[in-house]
Structure formats: structure tokens, C-alpha cells
N, C-alpha and C positions, 0 to 999 in steps of 0.2 A: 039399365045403362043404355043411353041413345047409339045409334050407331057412329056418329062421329068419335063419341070417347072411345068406344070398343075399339076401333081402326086406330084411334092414336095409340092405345096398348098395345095394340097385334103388332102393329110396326115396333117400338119397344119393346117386347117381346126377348129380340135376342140380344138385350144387353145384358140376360141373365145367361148366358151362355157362356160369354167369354172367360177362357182360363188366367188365371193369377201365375204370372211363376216369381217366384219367393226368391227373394234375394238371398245369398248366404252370409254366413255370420252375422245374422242377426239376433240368436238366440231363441228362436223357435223351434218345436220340438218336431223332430224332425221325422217320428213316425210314432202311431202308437201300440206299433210290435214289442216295444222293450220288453214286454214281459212275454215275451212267445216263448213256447217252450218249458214255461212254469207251471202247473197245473191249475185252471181257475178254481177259485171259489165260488160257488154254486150256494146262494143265499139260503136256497132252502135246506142244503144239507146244514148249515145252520141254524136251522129252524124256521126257518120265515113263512107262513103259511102261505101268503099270496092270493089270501082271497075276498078280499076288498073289503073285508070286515074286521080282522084281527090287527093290533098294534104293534105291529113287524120291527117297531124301530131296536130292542134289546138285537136279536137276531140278524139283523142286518146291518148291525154297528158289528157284531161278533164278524161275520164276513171280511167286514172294511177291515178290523183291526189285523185278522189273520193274512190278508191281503198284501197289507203292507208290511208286516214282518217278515213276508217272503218274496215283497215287490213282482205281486202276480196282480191277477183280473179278478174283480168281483163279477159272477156273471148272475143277471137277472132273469130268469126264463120266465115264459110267457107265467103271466097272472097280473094280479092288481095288489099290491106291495102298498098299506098305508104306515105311516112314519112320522113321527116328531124329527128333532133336528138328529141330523148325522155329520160325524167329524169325518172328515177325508183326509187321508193320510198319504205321505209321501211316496215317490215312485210307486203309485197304484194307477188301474184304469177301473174304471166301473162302466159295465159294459150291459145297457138294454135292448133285450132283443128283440126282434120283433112280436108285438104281444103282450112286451112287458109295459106295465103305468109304476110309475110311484108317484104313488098320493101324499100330498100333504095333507095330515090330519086337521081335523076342523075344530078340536080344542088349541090354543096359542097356550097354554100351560104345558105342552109335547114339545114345544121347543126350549130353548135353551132363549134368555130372556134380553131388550133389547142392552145395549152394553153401555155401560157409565165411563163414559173417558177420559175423566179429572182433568179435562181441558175444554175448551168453550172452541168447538168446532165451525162455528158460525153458520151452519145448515142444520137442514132437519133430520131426523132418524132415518128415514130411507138411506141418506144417502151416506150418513155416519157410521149405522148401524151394521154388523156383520156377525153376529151372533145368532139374531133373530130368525134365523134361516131354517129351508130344508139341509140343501147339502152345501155345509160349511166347511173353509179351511182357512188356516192363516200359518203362515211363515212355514208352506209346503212348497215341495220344488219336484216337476214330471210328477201331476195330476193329469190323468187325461177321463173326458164325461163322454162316452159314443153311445150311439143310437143303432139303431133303427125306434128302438120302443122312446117311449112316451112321459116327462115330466107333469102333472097336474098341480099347479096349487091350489086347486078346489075350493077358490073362492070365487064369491059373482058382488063384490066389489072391491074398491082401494082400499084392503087392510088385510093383514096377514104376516107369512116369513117370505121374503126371500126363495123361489129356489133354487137359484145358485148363488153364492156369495164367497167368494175369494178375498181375501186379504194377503201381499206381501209376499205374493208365490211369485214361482219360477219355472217357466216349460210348461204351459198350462195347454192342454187340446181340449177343444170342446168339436164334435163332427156327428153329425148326422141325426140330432137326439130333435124330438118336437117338444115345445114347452106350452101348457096349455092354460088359461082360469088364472093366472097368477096376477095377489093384490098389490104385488110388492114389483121392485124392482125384478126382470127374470132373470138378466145376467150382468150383477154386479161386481167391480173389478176395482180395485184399491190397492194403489201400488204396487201392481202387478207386472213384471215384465218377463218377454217371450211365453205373448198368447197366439194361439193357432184356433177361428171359430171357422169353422166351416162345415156347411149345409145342415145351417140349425135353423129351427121354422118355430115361428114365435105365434101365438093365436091366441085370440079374446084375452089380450092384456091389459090390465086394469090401471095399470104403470109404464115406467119403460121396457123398453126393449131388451137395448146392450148400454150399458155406463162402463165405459175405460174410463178410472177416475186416477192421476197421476199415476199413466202406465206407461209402459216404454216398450218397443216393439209389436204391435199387434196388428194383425191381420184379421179383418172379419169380410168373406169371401160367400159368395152364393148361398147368404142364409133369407129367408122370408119373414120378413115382421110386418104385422097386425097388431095393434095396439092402442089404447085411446088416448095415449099421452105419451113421448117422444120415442120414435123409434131407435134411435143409436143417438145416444146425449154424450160428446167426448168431453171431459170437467180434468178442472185443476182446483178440487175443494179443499180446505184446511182442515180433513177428516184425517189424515194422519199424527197429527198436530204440530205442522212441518209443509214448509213451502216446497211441493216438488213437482217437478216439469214433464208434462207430456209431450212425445216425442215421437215421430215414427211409427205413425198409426197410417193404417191401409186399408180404406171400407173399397170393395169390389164386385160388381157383378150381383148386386142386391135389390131383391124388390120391398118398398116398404109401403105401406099403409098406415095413415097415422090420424089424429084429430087435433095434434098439435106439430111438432118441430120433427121431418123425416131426419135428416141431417143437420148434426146441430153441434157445435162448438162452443160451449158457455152451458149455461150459465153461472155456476162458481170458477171464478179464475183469478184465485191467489198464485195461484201459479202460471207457470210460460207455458204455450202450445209451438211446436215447432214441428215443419215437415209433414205435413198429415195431407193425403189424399183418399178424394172422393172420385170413384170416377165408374162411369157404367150401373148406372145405376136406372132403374126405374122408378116414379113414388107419385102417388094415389092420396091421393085428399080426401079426406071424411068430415060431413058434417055433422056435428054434434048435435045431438037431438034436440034442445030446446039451446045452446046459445049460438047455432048455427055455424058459417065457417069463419074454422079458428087455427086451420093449418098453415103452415110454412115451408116450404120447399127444401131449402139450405136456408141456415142461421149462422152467422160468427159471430162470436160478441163477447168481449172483454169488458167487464165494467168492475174487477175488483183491484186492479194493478195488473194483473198477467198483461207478458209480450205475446201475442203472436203474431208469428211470422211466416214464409216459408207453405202456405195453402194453396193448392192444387186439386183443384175438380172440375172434372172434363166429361164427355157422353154422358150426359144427365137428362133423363126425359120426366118430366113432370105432369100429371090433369088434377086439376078441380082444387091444389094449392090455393089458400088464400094470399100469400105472397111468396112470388116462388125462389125470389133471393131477398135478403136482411143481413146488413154486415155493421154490426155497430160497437161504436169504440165509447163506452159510457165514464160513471165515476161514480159509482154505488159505496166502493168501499169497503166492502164486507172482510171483517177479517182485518183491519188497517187502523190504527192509531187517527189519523188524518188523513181521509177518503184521497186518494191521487189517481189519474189517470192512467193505464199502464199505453202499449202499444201494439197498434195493429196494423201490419202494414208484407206486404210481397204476397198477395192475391190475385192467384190466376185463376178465372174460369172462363172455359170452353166447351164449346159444343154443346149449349144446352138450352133446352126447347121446355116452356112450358104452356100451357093452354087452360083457362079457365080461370084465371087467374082473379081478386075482388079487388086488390089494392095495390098500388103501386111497389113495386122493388123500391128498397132505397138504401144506400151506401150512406151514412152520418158519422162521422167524429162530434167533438164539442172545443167551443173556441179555445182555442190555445194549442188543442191539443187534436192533429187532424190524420183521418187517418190514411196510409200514404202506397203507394206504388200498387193501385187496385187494377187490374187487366179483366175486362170482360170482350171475349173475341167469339165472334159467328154462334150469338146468343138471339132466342128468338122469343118473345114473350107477346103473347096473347092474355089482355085482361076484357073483362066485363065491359066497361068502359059504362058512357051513360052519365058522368058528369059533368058541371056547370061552371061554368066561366068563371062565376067566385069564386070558387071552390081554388084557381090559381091565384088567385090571390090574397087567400090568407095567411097569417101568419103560423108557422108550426113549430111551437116551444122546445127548446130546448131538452128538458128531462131531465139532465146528467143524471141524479141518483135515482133516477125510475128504472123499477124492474126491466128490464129490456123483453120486447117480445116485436114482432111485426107489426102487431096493429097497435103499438104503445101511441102511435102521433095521428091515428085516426083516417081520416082521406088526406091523401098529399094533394099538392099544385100539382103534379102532374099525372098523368095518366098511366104513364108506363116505367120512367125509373126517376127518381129525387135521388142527389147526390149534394153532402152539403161538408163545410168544413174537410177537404180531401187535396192530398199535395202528390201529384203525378194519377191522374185518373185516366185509362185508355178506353175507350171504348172502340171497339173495330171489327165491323161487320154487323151491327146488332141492328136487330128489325123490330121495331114495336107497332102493335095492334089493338085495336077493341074490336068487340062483336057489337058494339052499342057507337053511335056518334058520341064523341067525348070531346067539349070544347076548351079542357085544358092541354099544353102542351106535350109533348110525348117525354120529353127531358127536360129536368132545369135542376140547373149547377149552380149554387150556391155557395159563396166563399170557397173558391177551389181553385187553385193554382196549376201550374203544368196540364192542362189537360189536353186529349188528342180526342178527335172523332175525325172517323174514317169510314168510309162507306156505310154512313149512317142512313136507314130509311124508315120509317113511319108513316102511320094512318095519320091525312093531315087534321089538327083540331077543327072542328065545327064552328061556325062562329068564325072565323076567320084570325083565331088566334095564332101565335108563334107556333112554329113545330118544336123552336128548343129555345128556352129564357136561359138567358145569364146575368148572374145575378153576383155583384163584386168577386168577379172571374178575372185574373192575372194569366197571360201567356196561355193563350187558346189556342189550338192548330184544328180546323176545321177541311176536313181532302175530302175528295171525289166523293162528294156528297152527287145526287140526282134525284132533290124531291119530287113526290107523286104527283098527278095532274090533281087540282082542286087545294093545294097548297097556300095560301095566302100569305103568308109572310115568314121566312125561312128562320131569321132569329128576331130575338128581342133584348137589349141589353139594356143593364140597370147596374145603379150603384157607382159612385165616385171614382171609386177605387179598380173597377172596370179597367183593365188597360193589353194591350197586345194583343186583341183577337184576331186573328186570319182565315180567310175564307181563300183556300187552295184548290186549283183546277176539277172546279166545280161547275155541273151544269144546271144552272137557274131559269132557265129559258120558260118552266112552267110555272115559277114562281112569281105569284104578279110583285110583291114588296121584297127584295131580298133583305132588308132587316131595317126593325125599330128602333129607335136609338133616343132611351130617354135623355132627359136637358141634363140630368149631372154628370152625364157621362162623357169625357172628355172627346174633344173629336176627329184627335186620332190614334184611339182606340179599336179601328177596325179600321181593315187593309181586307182589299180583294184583289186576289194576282190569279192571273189563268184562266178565270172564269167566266161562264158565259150565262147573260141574262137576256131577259128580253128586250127585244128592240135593236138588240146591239149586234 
């Protein structure tokens, strides 16, 4: 790692620190002493050998069951505990201590097999399945999974159980446990409400991370993910076989490492996403070893019908991100009679810094359907840069029913953020950069209505291109912009439909062109009041 990236981490550093305090009445569980005072179960007085070669799962299901008969503790003492699938049972905790592994067995015939749902869930087994597991539950309430010791799913690639898989619980803690090798999903959650993860440390994951998949209330607070494919995926999938809405979800104080999506919203969303924050977070990009970089910063993206609304993410530090924000409102379908748009719109983010970045950010809706009231404030993005002047003016297709991912449209026109079909788009305070001369513009807005920039700055494009294109843009308020010296032309506007741009008490004075103005665009479609250029 060079020293620049090291110092962008060390300074990042302590947004792993910061404490969560938990709002009340939200149904999370509120400690996991309930059973204090019960006398634990002690797995090996059950038999369980614990010595990385015998099949512990009869004796250690004995434990669980005694466990929750008496709504006491399974307790794990140090050894290496291997297992086929175990059922977890209500108001139980299972407790490993430091020293303790449970291994998932390396026959898939020791689990319990994946489950037939006599309904067309419209995803795959991963994200269906909740059988296929180490340690399973469904329609339990006050589970809780603590650590110090050690989860393995003891595989070294994408196949396997699960090892955790909840279904349909209630008061769910998961705190302190490491999860290690797993092929499968590590902490998957299906309609799940009042979850409590905290400081669980995810490694060499072959899948994801964490999946809150139609869950209500959850908190995942100072855990650590490593993973080669999405570190915390929040979904609204039709794996219950029932449209139901995520709600009040709280990622904090997290560091992730990923090869694909750290923070990510989508991608099954038959259902609504509402009220969900990111915030304090730090995330680490990894390239993939032969298709290189394929990560994502933050992802939102609705393309089955789901609404969301209501997103919030703030102190966000980002390196080596392939794109370090994607916010996309598609029309896939999945799950739907006749594919419709759902909606995406009341997105705040702040205070977030990324560096290293290959491809443009970019905010997209699709015509008709655009997506609305986006706030990005004192946002600071560093990419590669290093592109060519055509490269702004190509055309970049649509998609609708394409899988959504960041790099689904390839190189944008711009260099630092593409914003296209969006009704109220703020940008304020945001700074864009390359480490390379890039002679596309730093912004270009595309069919986008209400839009604000405010103390906009940028690397000016090379070549003498615009620093920001507008491209059939209605009601534009452009403030206290003060482009950089070596600037050459502040905007460029395009499109017929072009109307109402303003250019407010701005300093232009190093600007040699303050803006282009093609022939269809009407001509008085831009107003400059307050501002000062050269010469003047």
C-alpha cells in the first residue's frame, strides 16, 4: 500500500470509533443477559468432543435444544466444534468463547437441504434459501449469537451453507463472534425485525457480508467486513413470497473491504426501502484478480418496483472504489406481471470523501420516470481521470431492464459525476478531481429539472472543454461558484428544452468563456446577476 493511501486510512481511522446510541422502542434487544442467572449449557457435557475431527452436530443440537427449554446459554469452550446444520431455538444465546471455532462440515449432505418454496421467488438460492445453513432459525424470537470465538465455513470458494441464516425472527443479537471461509451468504436476515450486529468481523468471504432482506429495525454497528462480493447488500426480495418493506435500518461505524458493492441498497426490490442510514463508515476497494476494479463505494438502486425514500449517509471515507457513488432508478421487473418503474427519491449525502476512484459517480433515473430530491453536500471525489474529449460526447444508453451495477454504462461524459433524468438535484459544496488530465467536464446534467450548484469546484477539463455541460436542464440556480485558474469555459448548454439557467454571485474573473451556448438553445435561457468576469 503507498503512502498516500495509508494516510487516507489513518485519517479515517476514527470513524471506526464513533458510538451508536440506539434509539428506544424500536424492538431491539436490549441486552444479552436474559438468561443470566440460568446455568449454561456447556456443549461438551453433552457430548460434543471439540476436536476438529469428530461430527459434533447430534451433541450440539442436544445443548441447543436443552438450552431453550430452559431459555439459558449454550456455552462453547475453547476447541474446534465441526457440525452439519443446527436449529436455534427461541430465547436462547449461544455463546463462543474465546478459543472456540465451529466448523462447518465439508460434506453439504450434514446440512439440512436447500428448501423448495412452491412459489417462484424470482432470485437465486443464496438469497431464497435458509435451510441450507450452519446455524439456522426461522419464526424464533430473542436469539442472540456472541463471540469472542470463531464461526468457519471452511470453504475456499462460492458454495456451501450459509453460516447464519435467520428467517422471521424477533430480538435477534449477534456481538462480538468472527465469521471466517464462508461460501455462502455469512449473515443472512429474511424478514427479520429488531436486529442488534455488533462488533462482528467478517474474513475471506466468498459472498456477502450482511443481507437485511425485508427487515425492520436493524442496526449493524462497528463490525469489520472483508469479502469478495458485497459487504452489507440491504434487498427487498420476493423470498418470502410477499412484498415487504425495509425499514429503519442503521449501518455505523464500519469498516468494509469489498470487490464489488461496500454499501449497497438493491438489488432485488419488489419491495419499499425507507429511512436507512449509512453513516461513519470507512471502505477499501479491491481488485479482483484477473477482472480488475469492479467495486463500488455506495450503490441505491431500485429497478424491480420498490420505493425508496428517506436515505441518509454521512462521514463516509472511501480509496481505491471503482465508483464511489451509483444511485439508479431502473425497470428490470423482476417479480412483476409488466416490468414498472417503482421510485427513488429523498437522498441525503454528506460529508464524503473518496480517492482513487476509475469511473465517474452517476445519479440516473429513466425517461418518464426520474429520480427526485438527490442532496449531495461537502462531497469530495477524486478519480483517475485520463480521458478524452469524445469520450463527452458520446451517447450513453439507457439500459432500463439491465442488471444495475456501476460500471453497467461504461465511461461517462464526464469525469467526476453524470446526473441524468433527476427532478430537484442539489449539489453543494462538492469538489471534483483527477490525478490524470481529463478533457471531459467534471459534471453534466442531463434531462434534470430544479437543479442547485453551489460552491461548486473542479479540476478544469484539459483541452479547454466546459467544467459543467447542461444538457436539456429546466430551472438551474448556479451561486458562488469561483472556478480554478486555467478554466476555459465555465458551462456549456445544450438542448431546446434548455431554459431558466442562472449564474448567481459568482466570480468568473479566471474564466476566459463563462459559457457555450449551442444554436438550439434559446437565448434567454441564461441570466447572470452578481457576477463578476473578466474585463469587467
Amino acid at each position: 500500500m503507498d503512502r498516500g493511501r495509508r494516510a487516507f486510512l489513518w485519517r479515517s481511522a476514527a470513524a471506526l470509533a464513533a458510538p451508536l446510541l440506539l434509539s428506544r422502542g424500536l424492538g431491539l434487544p436490549e441486552a444479552s443477559a436474559q438468561s443470566a442467572g440460568r446455568p449454561a449449557q456447556s456443549v461438551r457435557d453433552h457430548g460434543a468432543k471439540g476436536d476438529g475431527q469428530t461430527l459434533d452436530t447430534r451433541a450440539l443440537q442436544t445443548a441447543i435444544d436443552a438450552a431453550g427449554a430452559s431459555r439459558s446459554t449454550v456455552h462453547f469452550p475453547p476447541g474446534v466444534y465441526v457440525s452439519g446444520t443446527l436449529h436455534l431455538r427461541s430465547h436462547t444465546t449461544i455463546r463462543l468463547a474465546a478459543g472456540a471455532t465451529l466448523v462447518a462440515s465439508r460434506d453439504d449432505a450434514d446440512f439440512d437441504p436447500v428448501e423448495q418454496l412452491g412459489y417462484d421467488s424470482f432470485a437465486d438460492a443464496e438469497t431464497t434459501s435458509f435451510r441450507f445453513a450452519l446455524l439456522q432459525g426461522h419464526g424464533l424470537e430473542d436469539v442472540h449469537i456472541l463471540g469472542p470465538g470463531r464461526i468457519d465455513g471452511n470453504r475456499t470458494s462460492r458454495d456451501g451453507p450459509k453460516p447464519i441464516a435467520l428467517k422471521a425472527c424477533r430480538r435477534v443479537e449477534l456481538r462480538d463472534v468472527t465469521l471466517v471461509n464462508a461460501g455462502n451468504y455469512n449473515v443472512s436476515l429474511l424478514g427479520c425485525d429488531g436486529v442488534d450486529i455488533v462488533g462482528v468481523t467478517i474474513l475471506n468471504g466468498y459472498s456477502d457480508g450482511i443481507d437485511p432482506d425485508c427487515c425492520q429495525d436493524v442496526r449493524i454497528s462497528s463490525c469489520r467486513i472483508d469479502t469478495r462480493d458485497d459487504a452489507i447488500a440491504i434487498k427487498t426480495s420476493f423470498a418470502l413470497g410477499l412484498r415487504r418493506a425495509t425499514r429503519r435500518v442503521t449501518v455505523t461505524g464500519c469498516h468494509l473491504t469489498s470487490l464489488h458493492n461496500a454499501l449497497k441498497l438493491g438489488t432485488e426490490t419488489t419491495g419499499d426501502f425507507s429511512d436507512i442510514v449509512f453513516r461513519n463508515c470507512t471502505i477499501v476497494g479491491r481488485r479482483h484478480p484477473w477482472k480488475g476494479d469492479l467495486s463500488c463505494g455506495l450503490a441505491i438502486e431500485t429497478v424491480d418496483g420498490g420505493h425508496i425514500e428517506r436515505v441518509t449517509v454521512s462521514d463516509i471515507r472511501m480509496s481505491g472504489a471503482r465508483t464511489p457513488i451509483f444511485v439508479r432508478l431502473g425497470q428490470r421487473g423482476r417479480g412483476q406481471d409488466v416490468p414498472a418503474a417503482g421510485r427513488l427519491q429523498k437522498i441525503s449525502i454528506s460529508n464524503l470523501e473518496a480517492v482513487g476512484a476509475l469511473i465517474a459517480s452517476s445519479i440516473t433515473g429513466i425517461p418518464g420516470h426520474p429520480v427526485s430530491e438527490i442532496s449531495l453536500k461537502n462531497v469530495r471525489l477524486t478519480a483517475r481521470g485520463g480521458g478524452g474529449a469524445d469520450l463527452a460526447t458520446q451517447s450513453v444508453p439507457e439500459l432500463e431492464k439491465t442488471y444495475p451495477d456501476a460500471y453497467m454504462f461504461r465511461d461517462l461524459p464526464a469525469y467526476g459525476l453524470y446526473c441524468r433524468h433527476a427532478d430537484g438535484l442539489t449539489l453543494d459544496r462538492v469538489t471534483l478531481g483527477a490525478d490524470q488530465p481529463d478533457a471531459r467536464p467534471a459534471v453534466v446534467l442531463d434531462d434534470v429539472s430544479q437543479a442547485r450548484l453551489r460552491a461548486f469546484q473542479a479540476m478544469p477539463p484539459a483541452e479547454g472543454g466546459p467544467l459543467v455541460w447542461l444538457r436539456s436542464v429546466r430551472e438551474c440556480s448556479i451561486d458562488r461558484l469561483r472556478p480554478r485558474a486555467g478554466t476555459r469555459a465555465l458551462l456549456r448548454l445544450s438542448g431546446a428544452d434548455t431554459i431558466r439557467v442562472r449564474v448567481v454571485g459568482s466570480d468568473l474573473r479566471q474564466v476566459e468563456r463563462p459559457a457555450i451556448v449551442d444554436p438550439e438553445v434559446p437565448a434567454t435561457a441564461l441570466r447572470m446577476e452578481g457576477t463578476l468576469r473578466a474585463g469587467r
